[in-house]
C-alpha positions in Angstrom: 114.6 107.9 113.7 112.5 106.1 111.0 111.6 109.1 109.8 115.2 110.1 108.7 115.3 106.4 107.1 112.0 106.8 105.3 113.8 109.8 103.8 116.8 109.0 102.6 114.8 105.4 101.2 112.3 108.1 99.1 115.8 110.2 98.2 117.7 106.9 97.1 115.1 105.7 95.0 113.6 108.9 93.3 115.7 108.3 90.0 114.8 104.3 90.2 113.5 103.4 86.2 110.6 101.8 85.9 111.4 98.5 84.1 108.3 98.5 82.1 105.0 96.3 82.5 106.0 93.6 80.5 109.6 92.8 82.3 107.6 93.4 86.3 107.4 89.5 86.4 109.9 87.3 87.0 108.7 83.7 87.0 106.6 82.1 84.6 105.8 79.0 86.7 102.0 78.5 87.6 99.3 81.0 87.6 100.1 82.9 90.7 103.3 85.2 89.8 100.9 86.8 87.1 98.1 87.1 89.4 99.9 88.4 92.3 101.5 90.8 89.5 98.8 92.3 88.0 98.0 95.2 90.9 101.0 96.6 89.9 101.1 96.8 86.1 100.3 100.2 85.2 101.6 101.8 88.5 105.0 104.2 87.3 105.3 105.5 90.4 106.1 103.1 93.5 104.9 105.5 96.1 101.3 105.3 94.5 100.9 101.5 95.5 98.4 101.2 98.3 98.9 99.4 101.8 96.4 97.3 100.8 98.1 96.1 97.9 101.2 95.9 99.4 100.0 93.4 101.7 98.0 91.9 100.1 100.2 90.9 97.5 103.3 90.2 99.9 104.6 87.1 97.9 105.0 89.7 95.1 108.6 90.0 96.9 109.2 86.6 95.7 107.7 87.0 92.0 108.7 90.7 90.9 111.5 90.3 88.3 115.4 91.8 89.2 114.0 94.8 88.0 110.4 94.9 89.4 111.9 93.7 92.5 114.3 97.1 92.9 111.5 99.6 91.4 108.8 98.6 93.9 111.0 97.4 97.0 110.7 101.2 98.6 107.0 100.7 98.3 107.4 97.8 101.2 109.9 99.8 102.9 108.2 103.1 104.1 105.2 100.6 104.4 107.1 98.8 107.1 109.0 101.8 108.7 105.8 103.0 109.2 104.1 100.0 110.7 101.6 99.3 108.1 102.7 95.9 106.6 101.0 92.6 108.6 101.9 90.1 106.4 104.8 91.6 103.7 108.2 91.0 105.1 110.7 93.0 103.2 113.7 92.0 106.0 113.4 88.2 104.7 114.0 89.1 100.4 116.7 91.0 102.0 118.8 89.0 104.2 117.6 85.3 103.3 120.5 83.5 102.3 123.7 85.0 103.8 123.4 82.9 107.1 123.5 79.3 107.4 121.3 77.0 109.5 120.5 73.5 109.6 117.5 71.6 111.3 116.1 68.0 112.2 113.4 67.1 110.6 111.1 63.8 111.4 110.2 61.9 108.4 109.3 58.1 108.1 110.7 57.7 111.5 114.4 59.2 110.8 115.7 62.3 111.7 116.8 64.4 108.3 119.2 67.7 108.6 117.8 70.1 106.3 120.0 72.9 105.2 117.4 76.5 105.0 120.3 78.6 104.2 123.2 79.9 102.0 124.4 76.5 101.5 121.3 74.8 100.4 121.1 73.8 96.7 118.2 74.9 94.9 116.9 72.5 93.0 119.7 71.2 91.6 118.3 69.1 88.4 117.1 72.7 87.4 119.7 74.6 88.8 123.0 72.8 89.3 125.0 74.0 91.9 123.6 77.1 92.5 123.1 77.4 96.2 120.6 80.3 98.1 124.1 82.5 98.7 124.5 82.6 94.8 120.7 83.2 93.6 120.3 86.2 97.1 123.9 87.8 95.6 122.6 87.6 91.9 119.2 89.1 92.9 120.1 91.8 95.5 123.2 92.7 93.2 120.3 95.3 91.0 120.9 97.6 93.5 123.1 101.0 92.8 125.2 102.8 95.8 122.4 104.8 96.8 119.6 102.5 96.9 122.2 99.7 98.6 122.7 102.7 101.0 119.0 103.1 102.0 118.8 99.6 102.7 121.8 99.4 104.6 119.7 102.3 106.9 116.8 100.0 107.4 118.1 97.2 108.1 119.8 98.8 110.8 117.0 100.2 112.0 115.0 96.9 112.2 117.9 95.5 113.8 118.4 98.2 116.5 114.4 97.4 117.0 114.2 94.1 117.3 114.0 93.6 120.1 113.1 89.5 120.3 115.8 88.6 118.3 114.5 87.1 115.9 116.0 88.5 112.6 119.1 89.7 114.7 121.3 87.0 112.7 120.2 87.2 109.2 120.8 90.9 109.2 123.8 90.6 110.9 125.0 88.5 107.8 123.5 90.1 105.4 124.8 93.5 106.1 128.3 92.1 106.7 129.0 89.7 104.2 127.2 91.9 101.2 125.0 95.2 102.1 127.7 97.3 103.2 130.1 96.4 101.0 127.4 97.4 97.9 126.8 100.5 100.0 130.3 101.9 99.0 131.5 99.9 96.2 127.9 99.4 93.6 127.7 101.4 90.7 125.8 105.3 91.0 123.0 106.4 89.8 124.8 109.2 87.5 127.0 106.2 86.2 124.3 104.3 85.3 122.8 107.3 83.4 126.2 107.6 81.5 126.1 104.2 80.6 122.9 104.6 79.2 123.6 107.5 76.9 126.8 105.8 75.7 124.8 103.1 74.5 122.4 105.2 73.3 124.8 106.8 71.4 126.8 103.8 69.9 123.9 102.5 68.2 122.8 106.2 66.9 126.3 105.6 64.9 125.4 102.3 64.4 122.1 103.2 62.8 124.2 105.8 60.5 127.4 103.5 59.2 
C-alpha cells in the first residue's frame, strides 16, 4: 500500500519548480533558519536529499519558505512512508492547526487554559489576530490539485496506520475541513504553467511598447 502512495507523491510532484536558493528560507529570525537551511541550498532535485539530512534537519519543516516548504515536502514524505525518518514529522506541518484543544497548565500556583490549536493567536503584538487556522490555511494553500492530492493519500495512510491514536484527530481535521477540499478544487499544474507563459508574455509586450 505505501508503495502506491510513495508513487503517486514522486508523480504529483515531478513538475514541482524549484523556488530558487535565495527564496528556500522563510524566517529571518535568529541564526538557526539559515543554519538549518544551508544542506539544502544547491539541491534542484528533492529526491537527492539524504535521510540523514532530512532528519537531521527536521525543524527545516518549520523554517523552509511557502515555496521551499512545497519543493522539498516529498523529500519527508517517501522518507516517512518508508520508515526512515526518527525525528522529522511531516504529519504535524500538515495537520497542525485545524483541530482545537485546550490544556491546564500550572503556573505560580494557578491553573492557566492554554489554547495549542486553530484558535490560538499568534503573537498578536506581531501578528494581530491571526490565529494558527489562518497562518496553516495561508501556508498549506502552495499546494496545486495534484500535489494536495498526494497528500490527501498519505495522510490517509498514516491514519489507517496509526494504530495508538495519536494523530487520529488532527488528520481527521485537517483532511476535512481543508485537504480534500484542495484535492479537487486547487489550481493544476498545467494551469499554473499557463499562467506563467501569460505573464511571460505580457511583459514581452511590455518590453516592446
Amino acid at each position: 500500500m505505501n508503495g502506491l502512495v510513495i508513487q503517486q507523491v514522486q508523480e504529483a510532484f515531478c513538475e514541482t519548480e524549484h523556488p530558487g536558493d535565495a527564496f528556500l528560507i522563510g524566517s529571518h529570525d535568529g541564526c538557526e533558519p539559515a543554519e538549518v537551511i544551508a544542506p539544502f541550498l544547491n539541491v534542484t532535485n528533492w529526491a537527492d536529499v539524504s535521510i540523514e539530512t532530512l532528519d537531521e534537519n527536521s525543524a527545516a519543516l518549520s523554517f523552509f519558505s511557502e515555496g521551499g516548504f512545497r519543493f522539498f515536502l516529498p523529500s519527508y514524505l517517501v522518507a516517512d512512508l518508508n520508515g526512515h525518518l526518527e525525528h522529522a514529522d511531516p504529519v504535524f506541518h500538515l495537520t497542525f492547526g485545524f483541530s482545537d484543544q485546550t490544556v491546564e497548565v500550572p503556573a505560580g500556583g494557578h491553573l492557566h487554559d492554554r489554547s495549542i490549536g486553530g484558535s490560538a493567536l499568534i503573537n498578536p503584538r506581531r501578528y494581530g489576530a491571526l490565529t494558527s487556522y489562518d497562518y496553516s490555511r495561508f501556508r498549506l494553500s502552495i499546494f496545486t490539485r495534484e500535489e494536495a492530492g498526494a497528500i490527501v493519500a498519505y495522510l490517509t495512510y498514516r491514519l489507517d496506520s496509526d494504530t495508538d491514536g495519536f494523530d487520529t484527530e488532527s488528520i481527521d481535521a485537517a483532511l476535512a475541513s481543508f485537504w480534500r477540499e484542495r484535492a479537487e478544487n486547487a489550481a493544476t499544474h498545467r494551469l499554473l504553467r499557463k499562467h506563467a507563459e501569460a505573464e511571460a508574455a505580457y511583459f514581452r509586450d511590455l518590453e516592446r511598447s
